[in-house]
C-alpha positions as CSV (number, residue, x, y, z in Angstrom):
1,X,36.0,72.0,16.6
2,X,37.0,68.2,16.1
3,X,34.1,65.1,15.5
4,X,34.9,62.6,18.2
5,X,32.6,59.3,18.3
6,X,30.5,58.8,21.7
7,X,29.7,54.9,20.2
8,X,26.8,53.5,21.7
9,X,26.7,50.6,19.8
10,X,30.0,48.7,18.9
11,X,28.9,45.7,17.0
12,X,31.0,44.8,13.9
13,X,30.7,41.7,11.8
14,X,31.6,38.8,13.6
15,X,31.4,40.7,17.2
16,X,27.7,41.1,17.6
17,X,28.4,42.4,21.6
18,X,25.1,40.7,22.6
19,X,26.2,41.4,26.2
20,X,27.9,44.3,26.1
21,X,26.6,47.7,26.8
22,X,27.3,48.9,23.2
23,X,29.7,51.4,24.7
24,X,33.1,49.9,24.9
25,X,35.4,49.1,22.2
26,X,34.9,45.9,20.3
27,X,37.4,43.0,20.8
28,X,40.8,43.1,19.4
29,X,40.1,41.0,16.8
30,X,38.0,43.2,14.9
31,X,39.0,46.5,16.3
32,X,41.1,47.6,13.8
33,X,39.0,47.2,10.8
34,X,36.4,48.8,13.1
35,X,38.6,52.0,13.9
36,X,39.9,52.3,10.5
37,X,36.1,52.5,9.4
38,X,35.7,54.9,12.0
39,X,38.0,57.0,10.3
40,X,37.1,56.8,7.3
41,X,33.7,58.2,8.5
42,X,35.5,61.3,9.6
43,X,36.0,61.0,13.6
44,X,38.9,62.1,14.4
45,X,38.4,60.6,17.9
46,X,36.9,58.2,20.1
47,X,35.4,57.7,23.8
48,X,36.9,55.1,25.9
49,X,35.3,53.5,28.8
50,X,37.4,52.0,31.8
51,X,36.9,48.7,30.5
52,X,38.1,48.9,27.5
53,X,40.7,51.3,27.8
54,X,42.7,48.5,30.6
55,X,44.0,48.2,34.5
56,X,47.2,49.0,34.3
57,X,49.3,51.6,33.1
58,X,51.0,49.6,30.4
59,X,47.6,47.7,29.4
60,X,46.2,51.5,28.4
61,X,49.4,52.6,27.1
62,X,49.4,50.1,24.3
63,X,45.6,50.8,23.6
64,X,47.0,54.0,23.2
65,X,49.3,53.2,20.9
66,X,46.8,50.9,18.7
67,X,44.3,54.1,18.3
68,X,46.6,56.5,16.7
69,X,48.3,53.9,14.7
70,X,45.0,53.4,13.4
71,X,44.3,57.5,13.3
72,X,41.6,57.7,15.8
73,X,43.2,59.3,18.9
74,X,41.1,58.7,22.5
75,X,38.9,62.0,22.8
76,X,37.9,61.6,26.2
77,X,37.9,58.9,29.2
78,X,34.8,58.3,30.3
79,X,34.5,57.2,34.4
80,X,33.1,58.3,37.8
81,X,30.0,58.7,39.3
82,X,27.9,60.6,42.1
83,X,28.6,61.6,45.3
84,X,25.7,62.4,47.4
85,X,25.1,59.4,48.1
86,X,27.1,57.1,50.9
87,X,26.4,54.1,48.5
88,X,27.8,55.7,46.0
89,X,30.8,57.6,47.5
90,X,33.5,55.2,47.4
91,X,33.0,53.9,44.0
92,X,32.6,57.1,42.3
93,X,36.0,58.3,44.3
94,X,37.9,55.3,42.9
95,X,35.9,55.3,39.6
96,X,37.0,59.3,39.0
97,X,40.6,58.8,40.6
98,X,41.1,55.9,38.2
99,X,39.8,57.7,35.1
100,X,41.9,60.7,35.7
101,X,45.5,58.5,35.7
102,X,43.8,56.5,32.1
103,X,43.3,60.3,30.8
104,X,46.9,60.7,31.4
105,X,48.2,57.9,30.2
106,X,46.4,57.7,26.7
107,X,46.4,61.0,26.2
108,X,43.4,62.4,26.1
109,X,43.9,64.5,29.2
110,X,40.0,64.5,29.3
111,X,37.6,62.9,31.7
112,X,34.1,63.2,31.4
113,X,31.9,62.0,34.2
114,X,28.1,62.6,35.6
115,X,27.1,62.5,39.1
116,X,24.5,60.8,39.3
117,X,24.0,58.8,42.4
118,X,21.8,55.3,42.8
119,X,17.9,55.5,42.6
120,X,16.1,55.8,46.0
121,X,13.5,53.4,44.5
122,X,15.0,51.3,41.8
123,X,11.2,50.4,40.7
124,X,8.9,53.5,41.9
125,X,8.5,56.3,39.5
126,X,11.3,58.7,37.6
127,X,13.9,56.4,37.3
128,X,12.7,56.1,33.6
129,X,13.1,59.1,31.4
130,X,10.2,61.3,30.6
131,X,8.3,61.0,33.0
132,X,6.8,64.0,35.5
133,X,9.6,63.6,38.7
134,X,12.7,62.5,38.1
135,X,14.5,60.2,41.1
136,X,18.2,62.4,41.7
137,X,17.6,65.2,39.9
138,X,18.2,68.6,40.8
139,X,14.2,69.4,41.6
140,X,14.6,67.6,44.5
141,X,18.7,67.7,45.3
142,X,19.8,69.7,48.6
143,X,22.2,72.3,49.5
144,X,23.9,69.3,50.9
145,X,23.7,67.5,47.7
146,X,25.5,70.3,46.0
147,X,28.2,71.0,48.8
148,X,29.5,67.1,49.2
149,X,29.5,66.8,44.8
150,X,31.2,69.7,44.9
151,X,34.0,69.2,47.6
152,X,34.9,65.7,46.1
153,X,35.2,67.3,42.8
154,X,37.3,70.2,44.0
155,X,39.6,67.4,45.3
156,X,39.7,64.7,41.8
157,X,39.9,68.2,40.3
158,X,43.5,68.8,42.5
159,X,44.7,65.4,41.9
160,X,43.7,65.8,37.8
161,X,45.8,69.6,37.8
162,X,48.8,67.7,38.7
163,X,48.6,65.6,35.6
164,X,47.5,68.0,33.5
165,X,43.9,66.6,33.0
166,X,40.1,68.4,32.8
167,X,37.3,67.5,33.7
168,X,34.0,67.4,32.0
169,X,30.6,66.9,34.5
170,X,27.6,66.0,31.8
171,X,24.6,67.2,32.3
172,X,22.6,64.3,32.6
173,X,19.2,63.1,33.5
174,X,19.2,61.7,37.5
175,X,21.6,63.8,38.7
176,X,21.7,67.0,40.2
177,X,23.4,68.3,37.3
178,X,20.7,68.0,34.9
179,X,19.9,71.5,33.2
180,X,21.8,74.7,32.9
181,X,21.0,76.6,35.9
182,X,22.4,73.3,38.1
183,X,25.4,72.8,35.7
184,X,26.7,76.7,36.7
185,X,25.9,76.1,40.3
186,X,27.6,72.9,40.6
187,X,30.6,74.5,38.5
188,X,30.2,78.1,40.8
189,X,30.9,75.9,43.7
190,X,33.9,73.7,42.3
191,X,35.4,76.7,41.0
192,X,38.0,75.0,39.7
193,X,39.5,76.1,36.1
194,X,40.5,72.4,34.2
195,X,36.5,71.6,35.7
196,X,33.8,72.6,33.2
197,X,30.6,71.0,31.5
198,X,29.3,68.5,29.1
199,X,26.1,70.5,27.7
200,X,24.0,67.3,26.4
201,X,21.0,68.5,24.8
202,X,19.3,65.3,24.7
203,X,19.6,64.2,28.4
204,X,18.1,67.6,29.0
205,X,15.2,66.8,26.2
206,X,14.4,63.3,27.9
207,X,14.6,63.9,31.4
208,X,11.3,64.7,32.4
209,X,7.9,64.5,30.4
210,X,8.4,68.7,29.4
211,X,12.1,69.6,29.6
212,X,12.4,72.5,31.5
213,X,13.9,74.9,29.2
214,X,14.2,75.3,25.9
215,X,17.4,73.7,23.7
216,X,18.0,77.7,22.8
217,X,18.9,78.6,26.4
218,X,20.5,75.9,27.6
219,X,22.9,75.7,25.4
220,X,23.7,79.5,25.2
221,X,24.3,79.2,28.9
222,X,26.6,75.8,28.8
223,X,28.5,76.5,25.9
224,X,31.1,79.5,27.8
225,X,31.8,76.4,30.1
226,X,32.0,73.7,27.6
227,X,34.9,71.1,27.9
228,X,33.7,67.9,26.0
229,X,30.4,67.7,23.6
230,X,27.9,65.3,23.6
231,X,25.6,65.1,20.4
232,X,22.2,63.1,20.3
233,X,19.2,62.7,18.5
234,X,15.9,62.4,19.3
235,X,12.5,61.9,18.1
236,X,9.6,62.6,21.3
237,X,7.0,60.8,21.3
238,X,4.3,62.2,24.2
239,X,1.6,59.7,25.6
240,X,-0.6,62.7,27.8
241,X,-2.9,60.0,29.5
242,X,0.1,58.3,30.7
243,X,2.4,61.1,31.6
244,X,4.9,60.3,30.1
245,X,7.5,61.1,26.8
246,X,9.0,57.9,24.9
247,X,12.3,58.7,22.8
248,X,13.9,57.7,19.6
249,X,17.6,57.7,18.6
250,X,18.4,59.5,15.2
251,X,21.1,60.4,13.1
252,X,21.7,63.9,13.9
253,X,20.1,65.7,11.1
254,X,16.6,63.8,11.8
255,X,15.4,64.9,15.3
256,X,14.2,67.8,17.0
257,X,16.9,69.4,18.4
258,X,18.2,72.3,16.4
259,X,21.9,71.5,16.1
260,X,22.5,74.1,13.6
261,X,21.5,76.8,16.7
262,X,23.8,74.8,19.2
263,X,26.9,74.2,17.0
264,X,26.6,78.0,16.3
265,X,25.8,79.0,20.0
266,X,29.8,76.4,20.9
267,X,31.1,78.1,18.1
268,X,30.3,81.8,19.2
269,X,31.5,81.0,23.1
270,X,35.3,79.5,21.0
271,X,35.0,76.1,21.9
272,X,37.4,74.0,20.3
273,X,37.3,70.6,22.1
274,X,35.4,67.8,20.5
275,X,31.4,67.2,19.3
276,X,31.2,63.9,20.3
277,X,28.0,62.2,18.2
278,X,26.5,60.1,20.9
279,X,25.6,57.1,18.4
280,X,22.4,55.5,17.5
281,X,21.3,51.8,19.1
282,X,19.9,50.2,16.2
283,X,20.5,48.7,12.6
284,X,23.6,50.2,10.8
285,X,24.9,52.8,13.3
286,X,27.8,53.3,11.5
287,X,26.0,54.3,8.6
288,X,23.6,56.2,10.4
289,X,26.8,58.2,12.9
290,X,28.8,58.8,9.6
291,X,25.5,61.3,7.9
292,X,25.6,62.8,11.6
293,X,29.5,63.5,10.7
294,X,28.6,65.1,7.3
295,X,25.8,66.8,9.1
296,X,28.4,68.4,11.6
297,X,30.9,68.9,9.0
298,X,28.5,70.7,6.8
299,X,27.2,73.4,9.5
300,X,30.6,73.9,10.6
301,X,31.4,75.2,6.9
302,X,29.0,77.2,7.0
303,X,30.3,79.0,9.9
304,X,33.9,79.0,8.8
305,X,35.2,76.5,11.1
């Protein structure tokens, strides 16, 4: 199993990416000494978003090249989007379509995606996390939900075959792929081999105000289908008269989800893609995503790896 970094904040001294998601790479400027730090923290590779990774063949091709000169090789491309929704439809076709020619092209050959589709009410209730409904989810998703995701995926899937690319659906809060049982439906209808899962224990945790199963069995479900990892932290924090479950991100090693059971669980089904620590927000996240490294490296010791 390899450490990739899922950075959610990329802020390195001068870049503070005040309007930035925190997700894409920092600017050129700073993006070596960023990446060799990386490195030096123990990833061995890195997510990269459409927008950083470039719009045209040669524009990702040399980002290609500046990440393995600097020994961090692009671990997955991340891009796409829902499909239930006509809103959402032609974006998420383009969105996917694109990300599977990047995968190719930097060499990843890995795209992970969600599909989660627009909110029905953008300010009514569950388009937060923790709360008791929430808007896309599977709860509430039809057999017609399920059919449409799952006949546009069987076609990116075709199109990502021919270029010898996977794909990686994440199980993810507002979408109908948000806990084990509607991860293995949605894959029992693709039924596509280079298609599988991204079992994310913490967008299960945080999606409603009591996740619906326990860490334990999700992950002992996912991890047979597992193509790409995602690995947060997080800290609950339950408000009863309100209904609702506030989150904190933490380093790996500091939360409530038992990643010495899950690591065990991916290691027991043979995965061999990447973990991919899903960063912290705040202060000194590379500080903080380099003890979730030694974390990871330290369980994986243990169990031979």
């Amino acid at each position: 199993m390899k450490i990739g970094y899922a950075f959610r904040r990329a802020a390195f001294y001068p870049f503070a990416d005040h309007n930035g998601p925190g997700n894409e790479l920092p600017p050129r400027e700073v993006r070596g000494a960023y990446l060799r730090k990386v490195r030096e923290l123990g990833f061995e590779g890195i997510e990269v978003g459409l927008r950083s990774a470039g719009n045209t063949e040669a524009e990702v091709r040399e980002l290609r090249r500046e990440l393995e000169g600097e020994g961090v090789v692009c671990a997955a491309v991340r891009g796409g989007g829902g499909f239930a929704s006509p809103r959402a439809l032609a974006g998420s076709r383009r969105r996917v379509e694109q990300a599977i020619h990047t995968a190719s092209w930097i060499g990843s050959n890995l795209v992970n995606m969600t599909v989660g589709v627009p909110a029905t009410d953008p300010h009514g209730p569950g388009r937060s996390y923790g709360e008791r409904v929430s808007q896309g989810g599977s709860r509430t998703a039809t057999h017609a939900d399920f059919e449409i995701t799952a006949k546009h995926l069987r076609e990116a899937a075709a199109i990502a075959a021919d270029l010898g690319v996977e794909i990686s659906i994440e199980m993810h809060q507002h979408s109908l792929a948000d806990n084990a049982w509607s991860c293995l439906h949605l894959l029992e209808l693709v039924d596509r081999p280079n298609v599988g899962v991204n079992p994310d224990l913490g967008n299960l945790y945080w999606t409603y105000e009591h996740p619906e199963e326990t860490i334990e069995q999700c992950i002992v479900a996912l991890a047979p289908k597992a193509k790409y990892w995602h690995c947060k932290q997080l800290r609950r924090v339950h408000i009863p008269d309100l209904g609702k479950a506030f989150f904190l991100k933490v380093p790996l090693p500091d939360g409530e989800i038992d990643y010495r059971f899950a690591i065990s669980a991916m290691v027991d089904a043979g995965y061999q893609g990447y973990l991919a620590v899903e960063g912290v927000r705040e202060g000194d996240q590379l500080y903080d995503d380099g003890r979730s490294v030694r974390y990871c490296r330290e369980i994986l010791r243990e169990l031979g790896q």
